[in-house]
C-alpha positions in Angstrom: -15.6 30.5 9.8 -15.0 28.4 12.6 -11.8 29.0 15.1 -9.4 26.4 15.0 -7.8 27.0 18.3 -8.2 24.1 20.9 -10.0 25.0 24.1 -8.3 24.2 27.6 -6.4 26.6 30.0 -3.4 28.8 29.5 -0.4 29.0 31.6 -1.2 32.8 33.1 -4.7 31.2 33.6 -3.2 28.5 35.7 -0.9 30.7 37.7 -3.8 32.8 38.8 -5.7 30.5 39.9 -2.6 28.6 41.8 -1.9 32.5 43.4 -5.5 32.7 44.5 -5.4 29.5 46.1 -2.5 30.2 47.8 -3.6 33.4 49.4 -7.1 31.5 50.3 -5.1 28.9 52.1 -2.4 31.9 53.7 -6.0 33.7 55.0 -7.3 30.8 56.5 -4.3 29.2 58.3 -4.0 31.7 61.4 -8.0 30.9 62.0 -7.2 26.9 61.2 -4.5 26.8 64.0 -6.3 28.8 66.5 -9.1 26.4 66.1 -6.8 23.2 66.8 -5.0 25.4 69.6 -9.2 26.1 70.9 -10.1 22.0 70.4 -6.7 20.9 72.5 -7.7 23.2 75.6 -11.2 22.4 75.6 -10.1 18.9 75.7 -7.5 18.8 78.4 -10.2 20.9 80.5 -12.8 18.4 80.0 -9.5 15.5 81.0 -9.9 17.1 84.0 -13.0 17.4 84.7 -13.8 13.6 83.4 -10.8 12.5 85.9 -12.1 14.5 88.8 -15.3 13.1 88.2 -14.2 9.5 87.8 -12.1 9.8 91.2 -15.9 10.9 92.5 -17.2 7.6 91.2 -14.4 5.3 93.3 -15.0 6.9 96.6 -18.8 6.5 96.0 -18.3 2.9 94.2 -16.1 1.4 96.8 -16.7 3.5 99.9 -14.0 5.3 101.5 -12.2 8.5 100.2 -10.3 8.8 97.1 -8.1 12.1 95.8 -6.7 13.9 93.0 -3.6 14.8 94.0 -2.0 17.6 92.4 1.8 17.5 90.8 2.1 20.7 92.1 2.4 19.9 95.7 5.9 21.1 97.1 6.0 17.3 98.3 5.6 16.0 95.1 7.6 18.3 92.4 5.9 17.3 89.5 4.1 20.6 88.2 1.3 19.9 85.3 0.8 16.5 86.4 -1.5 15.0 89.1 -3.2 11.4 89.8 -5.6 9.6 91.5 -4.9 8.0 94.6 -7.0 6.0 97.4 -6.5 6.6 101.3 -8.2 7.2 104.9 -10.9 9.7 105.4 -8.9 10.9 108.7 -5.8 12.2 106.5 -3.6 8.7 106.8 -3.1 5.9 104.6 -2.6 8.1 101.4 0.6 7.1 98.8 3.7 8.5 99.1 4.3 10.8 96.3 7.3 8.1 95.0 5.1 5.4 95.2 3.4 3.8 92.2 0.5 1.6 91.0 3.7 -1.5 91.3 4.2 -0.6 94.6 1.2 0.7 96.2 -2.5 -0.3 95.9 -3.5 3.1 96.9 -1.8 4.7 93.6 -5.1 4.5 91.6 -3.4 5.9 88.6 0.2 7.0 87.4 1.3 10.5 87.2 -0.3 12.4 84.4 1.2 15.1 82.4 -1.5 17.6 81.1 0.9 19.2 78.9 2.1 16.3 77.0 -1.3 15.1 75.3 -2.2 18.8 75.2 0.3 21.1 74.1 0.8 24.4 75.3 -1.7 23.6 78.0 -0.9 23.5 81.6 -2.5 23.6 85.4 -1.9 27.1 87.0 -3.3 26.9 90.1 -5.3 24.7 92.5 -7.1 27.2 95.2 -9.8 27.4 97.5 -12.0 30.1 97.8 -10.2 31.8 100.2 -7.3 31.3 97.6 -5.4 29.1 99.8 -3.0 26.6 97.6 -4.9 23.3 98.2 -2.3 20.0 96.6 -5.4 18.3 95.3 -9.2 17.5 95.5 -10.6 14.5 97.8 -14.0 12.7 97.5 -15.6 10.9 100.6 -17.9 7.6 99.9 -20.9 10.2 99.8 -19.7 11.8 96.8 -18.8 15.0 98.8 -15.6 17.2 98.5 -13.6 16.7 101.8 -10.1 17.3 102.8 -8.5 16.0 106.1 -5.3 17.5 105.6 -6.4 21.2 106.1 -9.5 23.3 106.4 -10.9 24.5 102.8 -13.2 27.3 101.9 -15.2 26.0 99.1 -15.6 25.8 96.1 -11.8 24.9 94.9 -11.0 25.9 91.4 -8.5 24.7 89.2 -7.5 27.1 86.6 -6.3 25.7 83.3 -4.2 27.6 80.7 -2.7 27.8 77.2 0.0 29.2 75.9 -1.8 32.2 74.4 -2.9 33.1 78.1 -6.4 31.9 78.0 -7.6 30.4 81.4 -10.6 28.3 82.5 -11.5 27.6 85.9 -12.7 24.6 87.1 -15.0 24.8 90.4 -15.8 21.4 92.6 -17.9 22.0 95.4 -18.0 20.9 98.8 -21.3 19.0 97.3 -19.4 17.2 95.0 -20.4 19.1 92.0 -17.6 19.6 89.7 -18.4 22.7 87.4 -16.7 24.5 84.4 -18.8 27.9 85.2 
């Protein structure tokens, strides 16, 4: 005797299967989110450190001393942002910080804000060794870290964090070398 009865799924079945799925997806979400949250700081960090590294290659490139000039500066008033900016080796010459690209040739770039492309990301502090506030980093036509504003105990570090509180440091050296150690 055969059984008449058509194979397929049943309603419980379904529901099951729709309440596993959803605690599968509930599981995974906290470890989904902290992975995006993990990508966006990684890649403001390495924003930095490509920046930093492309202000390196215009002093070198076209001789003469080019900056990144922190946001944070008490002249300046723009926290989380810096940009890149052109000026004389022996501390004069250098943009005001109102100035822009349309009215200055030494703004190289616009103000950047870290914490609009990056959420929840921001720049903490821009210190020298001897954990002096420095306003930015400056590259001389050799490549080296310089500063003719004030004397700096190398290396600088820039420390980067996110909203959960991690921090990374970013080290340039008086060498040039810029670093994530």
């Amino acid at each position: 005797m055969t059984d008449s009865r058509e194979k397929g799924i049943t309603a419980v079945e379904l529901l099951i299967a729709v309440a596993v799925l959803a605690i599968l997806v509930g599981a995974s979400m906290p470890l989904f989110l902290s992975a995006i949250q993990t990508s966006r700081f990684d890649g403001a960090v390495r924003r930095i450190v490509s920046d930093l590294r492309y202000t390196q290659s215009l002093a070198v490139t076209n001789g003469g001393c080019y900056g990144l000039h922190s946001g944070s500066d008490p002249l300046v008033g723009r926290p989380n942002e810096y940009r890149i900016e052109r000026g004389g080796c022996n501390g004069v010459g250098w943009p005001a910080p109102t100035d822009t690209m349309a009215t200055n040739a030494n703004v190289i770039t616009e103000w950047y804000n870290l914490g609009q492309e990056f959420d929840g990301v921001s720049i903490t502090s821009l210190r020298d060794n001897a954990n002096i506030n420095v306003n930015g980093v400056i590259f001389n036509s050799r490549g080296a870290s310089v500063n003719p504003f004030i004397a700096v105990a190398y290396p600088v570090r820039i420390t980067v964090a996110n909203a959960p509180g991690g921090t990374r440091t970013i080290e340039v050296r008086s060498t040039g070398s810029v670093k994530l150690p």
